[in-house]
N, C-alpha and C positions, 0 to 999 in steps of 0.2 A: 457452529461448525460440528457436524459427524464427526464419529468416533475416526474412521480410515483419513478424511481429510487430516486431522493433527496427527494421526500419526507419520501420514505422508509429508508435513510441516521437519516435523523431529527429524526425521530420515533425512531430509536437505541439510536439515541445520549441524548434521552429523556428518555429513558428506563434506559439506561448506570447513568445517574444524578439520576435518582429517586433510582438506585439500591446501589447509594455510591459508585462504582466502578468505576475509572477512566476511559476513553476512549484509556488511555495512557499504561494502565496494559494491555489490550484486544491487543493493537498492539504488546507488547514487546512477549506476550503468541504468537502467531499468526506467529510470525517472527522467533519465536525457533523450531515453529513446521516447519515452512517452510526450514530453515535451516536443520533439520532433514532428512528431505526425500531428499534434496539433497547433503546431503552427503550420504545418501543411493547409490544416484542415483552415485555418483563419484567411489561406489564400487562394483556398474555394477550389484546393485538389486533394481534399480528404477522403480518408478512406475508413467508414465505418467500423470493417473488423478487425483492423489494424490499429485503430482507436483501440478497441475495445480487448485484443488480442496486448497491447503494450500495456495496459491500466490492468490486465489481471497480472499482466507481468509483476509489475509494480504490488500491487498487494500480495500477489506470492510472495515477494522476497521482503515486503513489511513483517509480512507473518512469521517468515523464518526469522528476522532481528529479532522483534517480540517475544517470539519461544526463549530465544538464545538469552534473555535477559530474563526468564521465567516469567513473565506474562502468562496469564491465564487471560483464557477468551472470553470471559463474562467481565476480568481486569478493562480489558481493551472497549469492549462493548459499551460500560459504566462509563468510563473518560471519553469515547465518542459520545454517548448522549448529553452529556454534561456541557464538552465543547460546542453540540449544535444547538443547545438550548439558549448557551452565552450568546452563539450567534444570532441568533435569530430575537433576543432579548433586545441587543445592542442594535439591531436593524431596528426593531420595533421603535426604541427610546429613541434614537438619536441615526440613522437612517444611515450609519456608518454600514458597509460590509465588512 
């Protein structure tokens, strides 16, 4: 992530505390709408930017919990590689997803 993206992360997550609203309600919101459009999309009346417009949604407002809990981006970076390597381990060995 650039320097301006986390600081524009900070700037939410400052805005998020001064507004009394969790960081945590914004992702739970963010994840139903993303859920939403895809199951639109599972009944073949999906919409690509909409997709893709709710799932940045959703990582925006990951990124600002993460900040809020002092995550650093290389933090976050490290436990995804780590999670997709178990994935992809576990698919290997035993063909679970």
């Amino acid at each position: 992530m650039d320097r301006e993206l986390l600081e524009l992360i900070g700037a939410v997550c400052a805005v998020d505390e001064s507004s009394g609203v969790p960081p945590s309600f914004y992702v739970m919101e963010e994840c139903a709408e993303l859920i939403k459009e895809i199951m639109k999309d599972q009944r073949g009346k999906g919409d690509r930017e909409k997709i893709v417009d709710e799932a940045c949604d959703v990582l925006t407002t990951v990124a600002v919990l993460l900040h809020k809990y002092g995550v650093t981006p290389q933090e976050a970076q490290d436990r995804m590689g780590f999670k997709c390597r178990r994935a992809v381990e576990r698919w290997e060995t035993s063909k679970e997803a």
